[in-house]
ZAVO-37577 format. One record per residue (C-alpha): residue number from 0; residue in one letter; y, z, x. Coordinates in nm, 2 decimals. Layout:
// residues N
@n NUM res a c2 Y c3 Z c1 X
...
//
This chain:
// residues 81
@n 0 res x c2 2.64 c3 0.51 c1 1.57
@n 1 res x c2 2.34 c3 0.66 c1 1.80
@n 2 res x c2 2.53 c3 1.05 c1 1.77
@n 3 res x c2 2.56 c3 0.99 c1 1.37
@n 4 res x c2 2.22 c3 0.87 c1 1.31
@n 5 res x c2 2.15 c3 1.19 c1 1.59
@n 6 res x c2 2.34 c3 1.45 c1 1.39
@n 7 res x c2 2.17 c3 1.32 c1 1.05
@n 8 res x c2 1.82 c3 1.35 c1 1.17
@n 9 res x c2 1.89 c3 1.67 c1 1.33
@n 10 res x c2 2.01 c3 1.84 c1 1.01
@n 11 res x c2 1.71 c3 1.66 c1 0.84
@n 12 res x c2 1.48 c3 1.80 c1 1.04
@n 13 res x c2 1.61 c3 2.19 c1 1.01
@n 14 res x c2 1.57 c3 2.11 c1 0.68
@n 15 res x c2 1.23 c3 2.04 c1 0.70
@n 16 res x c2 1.12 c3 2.28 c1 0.92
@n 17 res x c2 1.27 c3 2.57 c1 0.67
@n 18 res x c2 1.07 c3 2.40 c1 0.39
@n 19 res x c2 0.76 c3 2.43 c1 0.62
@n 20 res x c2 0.83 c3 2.78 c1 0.67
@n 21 res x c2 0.84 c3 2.82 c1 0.27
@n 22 res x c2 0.56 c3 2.67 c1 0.23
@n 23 res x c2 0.72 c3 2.34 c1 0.06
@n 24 res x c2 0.62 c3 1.98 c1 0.14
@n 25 res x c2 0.74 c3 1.89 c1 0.50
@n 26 res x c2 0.57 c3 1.60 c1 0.59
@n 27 res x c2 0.69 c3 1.41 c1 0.27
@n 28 res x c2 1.03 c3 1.51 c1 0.34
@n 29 res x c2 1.06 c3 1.43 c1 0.70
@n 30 res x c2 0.88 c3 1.07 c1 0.57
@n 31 res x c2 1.15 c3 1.02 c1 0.41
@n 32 res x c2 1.46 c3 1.14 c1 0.68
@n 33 res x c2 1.27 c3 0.82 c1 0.89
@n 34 res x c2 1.25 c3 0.57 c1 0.56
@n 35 res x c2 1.62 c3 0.60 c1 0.47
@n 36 res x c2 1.85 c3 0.73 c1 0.78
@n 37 res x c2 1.63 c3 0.66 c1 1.10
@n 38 res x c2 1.46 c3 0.31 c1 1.01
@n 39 res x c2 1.75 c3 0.12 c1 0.91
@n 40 res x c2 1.92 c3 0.21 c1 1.20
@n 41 res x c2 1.69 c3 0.04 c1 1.43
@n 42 res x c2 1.57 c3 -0.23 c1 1.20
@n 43 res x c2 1.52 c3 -0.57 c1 1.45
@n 44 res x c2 1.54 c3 -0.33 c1 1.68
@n 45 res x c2 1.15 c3 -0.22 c1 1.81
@n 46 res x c2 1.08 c3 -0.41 c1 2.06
@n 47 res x c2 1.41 c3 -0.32 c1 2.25
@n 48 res x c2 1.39 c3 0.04 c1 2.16
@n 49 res x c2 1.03 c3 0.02 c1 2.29
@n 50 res x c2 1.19 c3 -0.11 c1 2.60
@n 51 res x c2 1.41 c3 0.13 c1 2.65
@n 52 res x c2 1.21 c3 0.44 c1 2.59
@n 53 res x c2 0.93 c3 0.30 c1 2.85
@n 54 res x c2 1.23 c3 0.26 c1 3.14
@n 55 res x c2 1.38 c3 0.62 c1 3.05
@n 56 res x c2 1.00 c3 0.75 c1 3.14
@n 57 res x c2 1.02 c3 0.65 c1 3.46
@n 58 res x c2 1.16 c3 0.91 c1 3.75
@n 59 res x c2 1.57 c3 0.76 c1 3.75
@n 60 res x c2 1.53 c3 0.65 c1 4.17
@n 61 res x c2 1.18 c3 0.47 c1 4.09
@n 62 res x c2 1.18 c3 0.09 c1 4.16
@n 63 res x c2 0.82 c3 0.02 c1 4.14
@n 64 res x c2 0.74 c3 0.08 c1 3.79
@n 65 res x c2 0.61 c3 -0.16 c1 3.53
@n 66 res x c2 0.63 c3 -0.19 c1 3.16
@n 67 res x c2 0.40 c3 -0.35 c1 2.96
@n 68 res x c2 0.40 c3 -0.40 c1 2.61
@n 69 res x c2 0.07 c3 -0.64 c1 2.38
@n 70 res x c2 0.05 c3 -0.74 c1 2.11
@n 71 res x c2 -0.28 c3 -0.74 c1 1.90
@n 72 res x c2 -0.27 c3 -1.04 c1 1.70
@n 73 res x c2 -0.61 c3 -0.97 c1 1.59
@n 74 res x c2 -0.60 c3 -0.55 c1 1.50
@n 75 res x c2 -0.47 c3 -0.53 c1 1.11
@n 76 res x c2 -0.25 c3 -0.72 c1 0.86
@n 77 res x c2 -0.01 c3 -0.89 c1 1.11
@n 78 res x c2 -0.14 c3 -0.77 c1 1.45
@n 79 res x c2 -0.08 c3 -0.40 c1 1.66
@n 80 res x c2 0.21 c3 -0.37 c1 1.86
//
């Protein structure tokens, strides 16, 4: 699943960067490559994902680092992750 949605985005993306280079709307287009292929994939999903891109920062042989993720409860609608 990870190399499809991969592939996808990747193909979405030269797309958007030859619309930017025409002069079309690339911001609204790659908006939308993240609404409808990249979104659903990791819907449920955020927290983990945030997890897992905060231990692949971290040099491979460290054993001393620390993640650490708040929550906001009061910053906006339903709180600021």
């Amino acid at each position: 699943m990870r190399r499809r949605v991969h592939e996808k985005a990747r193909v979405e993306v030269r797309g958007c960067l030859r619309d930017w280079d025409d002069g079309r709307d690339a911001a609204r287009r790659a908006k939308a490559v993240a609404e409808t292929i990249i979104a659903p994939e990791y819907e449920g999903r955020v927290l983990i994902e945030l997890l897992q891109t905060a231990h692949d920062a971290h040099p491979a042989r460290a054993t001393d680092g620390r993640i650490e993720i708040r929550l906001d409860e009061d910053e906006g609608e339903h709180g600021t992750l």
